[in-house]
C-alpha positions as CSV (number, residue, x, y, z in Angstrom):
1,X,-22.9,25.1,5.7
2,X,-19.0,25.1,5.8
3,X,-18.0,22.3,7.6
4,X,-21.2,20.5,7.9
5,X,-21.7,16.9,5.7
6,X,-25.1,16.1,4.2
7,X,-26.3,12.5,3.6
8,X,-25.1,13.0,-0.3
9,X,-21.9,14.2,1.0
10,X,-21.1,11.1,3.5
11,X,-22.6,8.8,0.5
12,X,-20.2,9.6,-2.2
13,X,-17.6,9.3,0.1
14,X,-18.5,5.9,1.0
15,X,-19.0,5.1,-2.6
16,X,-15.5,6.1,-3.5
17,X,-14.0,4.4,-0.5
18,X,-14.9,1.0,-1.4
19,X,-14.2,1.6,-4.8
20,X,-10.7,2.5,-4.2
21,X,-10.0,-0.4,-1.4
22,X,-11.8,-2.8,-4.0
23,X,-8.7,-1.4,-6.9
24,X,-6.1,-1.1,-4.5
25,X,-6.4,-3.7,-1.5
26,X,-5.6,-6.8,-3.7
27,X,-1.8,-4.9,-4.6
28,X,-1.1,-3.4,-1.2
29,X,1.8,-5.0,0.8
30,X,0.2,-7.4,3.2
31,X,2.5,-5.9,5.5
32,X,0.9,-2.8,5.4
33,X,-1.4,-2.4,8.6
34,X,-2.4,1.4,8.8
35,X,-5.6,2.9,8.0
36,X,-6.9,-0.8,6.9
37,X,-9.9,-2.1,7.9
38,X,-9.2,-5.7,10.0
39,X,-5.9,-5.1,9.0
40,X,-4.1,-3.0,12.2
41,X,-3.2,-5.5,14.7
42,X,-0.4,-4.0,16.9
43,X,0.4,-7.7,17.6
44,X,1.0,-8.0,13.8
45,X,3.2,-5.4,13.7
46,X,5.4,-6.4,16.4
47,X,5.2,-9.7,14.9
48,X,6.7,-8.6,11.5
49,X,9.4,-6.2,13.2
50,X,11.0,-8.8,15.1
């Protein structure tokens, strides 16, 4: 079973990923665009760069 996720598995997962983005989003850098949901915008980016 190496490998393979159950249903409990991809639950708790889930569970602890919202928890942590519901702690942590509200102190990340609003100009921080990887591995945020609605938050990547390669537009964005560029926008900030330049």
């Amino acid at each position: 079973m190496l490998g393979i996720l159950t249903i409990v598995d991809s639950v708790i997962q889930q569970v602890i990923t919202q928890g942590l983005t519901y702690v942590y989003e509200p102190i990340v850098s609003n100009n921080s665009y990887g591995f945020r949901p609605g938050k990547f915008s390669i537009k964005q980016s560029l926008e900030y760069i330049n």
